[in-house]
C-alpha positions as CSV (number, residue, x, y, z in Angstrom):
1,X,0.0,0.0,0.0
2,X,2.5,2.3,1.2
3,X,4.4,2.0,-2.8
4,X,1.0,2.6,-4.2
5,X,0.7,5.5,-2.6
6,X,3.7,6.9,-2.5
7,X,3.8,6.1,-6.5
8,X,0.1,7.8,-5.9
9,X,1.3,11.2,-4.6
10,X,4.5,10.8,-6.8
11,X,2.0,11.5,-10.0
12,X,-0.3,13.9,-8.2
13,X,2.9,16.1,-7.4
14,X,3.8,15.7,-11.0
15,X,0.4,16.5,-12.5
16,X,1.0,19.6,-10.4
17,X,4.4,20.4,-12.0
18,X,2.9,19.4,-15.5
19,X,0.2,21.7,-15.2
20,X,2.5,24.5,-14.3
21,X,5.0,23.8,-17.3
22,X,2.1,23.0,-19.9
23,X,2.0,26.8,-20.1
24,X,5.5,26.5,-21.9
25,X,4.6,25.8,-26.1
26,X,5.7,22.3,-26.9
27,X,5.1,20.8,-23.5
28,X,2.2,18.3,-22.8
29,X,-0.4,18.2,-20.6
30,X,-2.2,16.0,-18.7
31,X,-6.1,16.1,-18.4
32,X,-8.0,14.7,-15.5
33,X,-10.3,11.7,-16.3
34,X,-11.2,10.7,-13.1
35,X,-11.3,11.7,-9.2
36,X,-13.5,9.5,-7.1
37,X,-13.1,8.7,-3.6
38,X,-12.9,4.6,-2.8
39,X,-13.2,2.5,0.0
40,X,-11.7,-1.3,-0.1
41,X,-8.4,-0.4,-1.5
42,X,-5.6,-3.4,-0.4
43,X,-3.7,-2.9,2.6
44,X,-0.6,-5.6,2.3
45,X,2.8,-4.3,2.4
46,X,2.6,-5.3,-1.5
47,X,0.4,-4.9,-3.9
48,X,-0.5,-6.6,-7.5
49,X,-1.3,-4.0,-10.2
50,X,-2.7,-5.3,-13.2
51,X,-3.8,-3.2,-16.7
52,X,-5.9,-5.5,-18.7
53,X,-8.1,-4.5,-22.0
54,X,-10.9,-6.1,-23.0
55,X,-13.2,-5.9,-26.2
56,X,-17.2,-6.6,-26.6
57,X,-18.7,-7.5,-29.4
58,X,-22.4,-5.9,-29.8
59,X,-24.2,-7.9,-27.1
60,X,-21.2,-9.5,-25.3
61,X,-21.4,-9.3,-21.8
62,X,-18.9,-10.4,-18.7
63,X,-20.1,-13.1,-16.5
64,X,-21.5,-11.9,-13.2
65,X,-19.2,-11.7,-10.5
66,X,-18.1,-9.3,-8.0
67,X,-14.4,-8.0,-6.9
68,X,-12.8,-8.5,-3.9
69,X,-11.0,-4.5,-4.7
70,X,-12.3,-1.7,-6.4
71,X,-12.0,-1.6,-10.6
72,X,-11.3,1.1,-12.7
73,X,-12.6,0.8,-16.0
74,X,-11.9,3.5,-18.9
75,X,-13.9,3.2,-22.2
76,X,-11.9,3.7,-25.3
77,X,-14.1,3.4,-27.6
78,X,-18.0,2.0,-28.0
79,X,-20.1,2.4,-24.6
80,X,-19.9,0.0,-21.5
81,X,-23.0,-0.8,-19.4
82,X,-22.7,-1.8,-16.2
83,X,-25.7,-3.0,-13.7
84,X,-24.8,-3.6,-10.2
85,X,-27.0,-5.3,-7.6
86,X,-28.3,-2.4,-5.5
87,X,-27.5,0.6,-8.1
88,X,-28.8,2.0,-10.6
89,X,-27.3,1.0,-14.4
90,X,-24.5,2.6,-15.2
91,X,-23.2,3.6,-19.3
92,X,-20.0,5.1,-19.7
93,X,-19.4,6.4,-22.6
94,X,-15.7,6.4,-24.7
95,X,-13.3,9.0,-22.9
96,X,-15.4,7.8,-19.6
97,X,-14.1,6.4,-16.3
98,X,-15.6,5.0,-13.1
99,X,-14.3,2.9,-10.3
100,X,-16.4,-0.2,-9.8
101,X,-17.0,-1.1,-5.7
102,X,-15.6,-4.0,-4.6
103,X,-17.8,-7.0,-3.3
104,X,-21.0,-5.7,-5.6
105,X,-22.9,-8.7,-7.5
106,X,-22.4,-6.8,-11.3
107,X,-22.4,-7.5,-15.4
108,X,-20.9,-5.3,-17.9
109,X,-22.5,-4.9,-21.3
110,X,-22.1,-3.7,-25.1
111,X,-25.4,-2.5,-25.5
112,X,-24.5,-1.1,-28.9
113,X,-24.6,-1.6,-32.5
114,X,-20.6,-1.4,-32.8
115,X,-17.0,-2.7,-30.9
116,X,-16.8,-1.4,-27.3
117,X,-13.2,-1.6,-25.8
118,X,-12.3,-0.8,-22.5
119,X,-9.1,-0.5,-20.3
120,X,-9.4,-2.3,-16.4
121,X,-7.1,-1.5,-13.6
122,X,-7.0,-3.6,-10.9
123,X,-5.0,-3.0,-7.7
124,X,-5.2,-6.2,-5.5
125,X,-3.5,-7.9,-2.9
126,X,-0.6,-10.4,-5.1
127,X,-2.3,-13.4,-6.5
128,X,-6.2,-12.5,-5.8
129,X,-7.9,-12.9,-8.8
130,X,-9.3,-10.4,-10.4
131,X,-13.4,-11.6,-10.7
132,X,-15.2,-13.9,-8.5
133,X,-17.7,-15.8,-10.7
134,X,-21.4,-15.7,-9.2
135,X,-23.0,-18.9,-9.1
């Protein structure tokens, strides 16, 4: 935990600094996709972080399952539906992100008439997997 966060501040200081020399021509600058507050992070001296990407097919769907941590999923292109026991359904949109909550029955959808592809970050405690299949 401690590396993820220190890795954590490590970018926020640097967003900070970008921002600052982004006023220089030539120089990039980062935009903020996503700040939302989570509970259920990992708390081992280690952590596993994974980026996955994964593509839907009009009507594909994930299994249902849950996470043991939260998920961050990021839309690249298409639109991802996700319904979650207990909360309303959810689209995101390409250029979207959310984190999903950990331990929440859920299944993702492409809901749409083309490709939806999608970018998953997972930050777990080492060798968790990353869904647990609902029976």
């Amino acid at each position: 935990m401690r590396n993820a966060f220190g890795i954590f501040c490590l970018l926020v200081s640097g967003m900070a600094a970008a921002n600052a020399l982004a006023q220089q021509e030539g120089i990039a600058k980062p935009d903020l996709l996503l700040d939302q507050k989570v509970d259920g992070l990992p708390r081992d001296a280690v952590q596993s972080v994974r980026v996955m990407t994964a593509s839907f097919r009009p009507g594909d769907r994930t299994v249902p399952h849950t996470h043991r941590f939260p998920v961050t999923v990021y839309v690249l292109e298409g639109a991802f539906t996700l319904e979650m026991k207990g909360h309303a359904p959810v689209t995101l949109r390409a250029g979207e992100a959310m984190v999903e909550p950990p331990h929440v029955e859920m299944t993702g959808f492409n809901r749409t008439d083309g490709e939806t592809k999608v970018v998953i970050f997972y930050v777990s405690a080492p060798d968790t997997p990353f869904l647990d299949l609902l029976h």
